[in-house]
N, C-alpha and C positions, 0 to 999 in steps of 0.2 A: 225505592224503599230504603236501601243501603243511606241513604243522604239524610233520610229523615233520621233513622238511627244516630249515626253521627252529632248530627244536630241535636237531637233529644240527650247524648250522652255528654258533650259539651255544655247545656246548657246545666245539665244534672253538675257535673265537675263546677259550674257555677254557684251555683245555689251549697254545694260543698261549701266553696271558699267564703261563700257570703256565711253561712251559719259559722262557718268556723271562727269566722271575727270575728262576730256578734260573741263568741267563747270567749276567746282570746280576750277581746277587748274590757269584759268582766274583770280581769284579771288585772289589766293592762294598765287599764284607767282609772283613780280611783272616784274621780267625780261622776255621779251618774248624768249627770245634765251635759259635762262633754260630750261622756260618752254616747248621750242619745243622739245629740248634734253628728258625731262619725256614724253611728249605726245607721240612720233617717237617711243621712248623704248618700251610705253605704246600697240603701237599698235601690234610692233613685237609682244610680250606678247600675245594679241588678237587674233591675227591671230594664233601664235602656240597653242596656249590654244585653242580655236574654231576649227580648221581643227584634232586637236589629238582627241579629243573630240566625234566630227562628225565621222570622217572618221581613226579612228586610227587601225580599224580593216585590213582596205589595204594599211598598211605602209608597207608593204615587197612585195605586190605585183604593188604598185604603184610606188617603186624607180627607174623603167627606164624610167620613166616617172619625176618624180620629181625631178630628180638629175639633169637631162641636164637643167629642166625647171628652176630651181635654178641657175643654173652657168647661164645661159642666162639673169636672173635676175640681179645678180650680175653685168655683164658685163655691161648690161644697167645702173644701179645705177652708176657703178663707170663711166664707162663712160660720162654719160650724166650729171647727177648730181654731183657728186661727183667733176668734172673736171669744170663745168660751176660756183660753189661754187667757188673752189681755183680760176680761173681767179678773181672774183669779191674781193675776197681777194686781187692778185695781182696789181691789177687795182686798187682797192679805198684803199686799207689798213685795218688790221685787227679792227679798232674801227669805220670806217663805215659801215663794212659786219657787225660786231654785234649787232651795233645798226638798221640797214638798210637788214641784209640777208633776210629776204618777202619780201622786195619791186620788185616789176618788174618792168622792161624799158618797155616802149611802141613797144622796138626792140626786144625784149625777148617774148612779147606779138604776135607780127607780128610773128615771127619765131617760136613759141610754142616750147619753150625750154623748159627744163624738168625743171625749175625754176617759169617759169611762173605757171606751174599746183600744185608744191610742197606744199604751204599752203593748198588745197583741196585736198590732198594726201589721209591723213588718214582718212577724213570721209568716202571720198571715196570707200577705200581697205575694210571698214570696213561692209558699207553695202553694196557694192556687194558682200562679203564675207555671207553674211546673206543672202543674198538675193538665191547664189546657193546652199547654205545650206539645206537651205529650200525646193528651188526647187529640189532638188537633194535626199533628205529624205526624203518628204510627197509627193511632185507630181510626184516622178517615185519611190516612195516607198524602196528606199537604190539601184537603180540600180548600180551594180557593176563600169559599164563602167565611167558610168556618176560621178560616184562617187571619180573614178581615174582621171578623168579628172579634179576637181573642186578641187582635193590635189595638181594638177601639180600647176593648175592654183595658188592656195597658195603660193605653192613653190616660182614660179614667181615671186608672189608679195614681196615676205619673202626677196627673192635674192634683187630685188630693193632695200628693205630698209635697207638692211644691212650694205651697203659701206656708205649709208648717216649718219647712225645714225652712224658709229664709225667717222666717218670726224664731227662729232657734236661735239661728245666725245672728241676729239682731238682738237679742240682748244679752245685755253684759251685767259683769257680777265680778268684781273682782277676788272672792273666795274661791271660783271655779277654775 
């Protein structure tokens, strides 16, 4: 139990330092399109950092579990995200999507595109990430299952953000 505490309190000091950038970086950066490119990176980061962490002892026996959960991520990301991005590029031109990539449409809104939820992505990933950690190491004490389940779910989220952040990555703007 002592181990699980540790863990859960290490991961917590994580999730600290990740919101604390996410501050910081407000401040820091003054383009918000870098800054979402560090934040996005930031989280990946988080997330692999906290789930290896937590749960790195059932990496070999959680990959048939994690792998499909992953690619399914993926397909989400790029599909939904990744693709609703490049239209908005097509549509308005790349020096409106940079200055303008968080804004939503009221249409985007109504339809709950993967765009509309995107700026409340990473807090989001981040504590419920915490949040099954937790529950998953001190309130069922490392249960195996439960534990496999909360790396898929990782995975999942991991896969999402991955096709976003490299479409980050990938464009350029020379104002930013």
């Amino acid at each position: 139990m002592e181990t699980n505490i540790i863990t859960v309190m290490t991961a917590l000091a994580a999730l600290v330092i990740f919101l604390s950038l996410i501050t910081i970086l407000k401040y820091a950066i003054r383009g918000n399109f870098t800054r979402t490119r560090i934040i996005m990176t930031a989280l990946l980061a988080f997330l692999v950092i906290t789930g290896v962490l937590a749960f790195g002892r059932y990496l070999i026996a959680s990959l048939s579990f994690t792998v499909p959960a992953f690619l399914v991520g993926i397909l989400l990301g790029e599909r939904a995200g990744v693709r609703a991005a490049q239209r908005k590029i097509a549509t308005h031109g790349i020096q409106h999507y940079m200055e303008h990539y968080a804004h939503s449409s009221k249409e985007e809104l109504k339809a709950l595109t993967w765009w509309s939820i995107v700026n409340f992505y990473a807090i989001m990933c981040a504590l419920i990430m915490m949040n099954l950690i937790g529950l998953s190491r001190i309130i069922f004490d490392g249960h195996r299952g439960l534990a496999i389940a909360v790396v898929a779910f990782g995975a999942f989220l991991i896969g999402t953000i991955l096709p976003y952040i490299i479409h980050l990555w990938r464009v350029h703007y020379e104002r930013d």
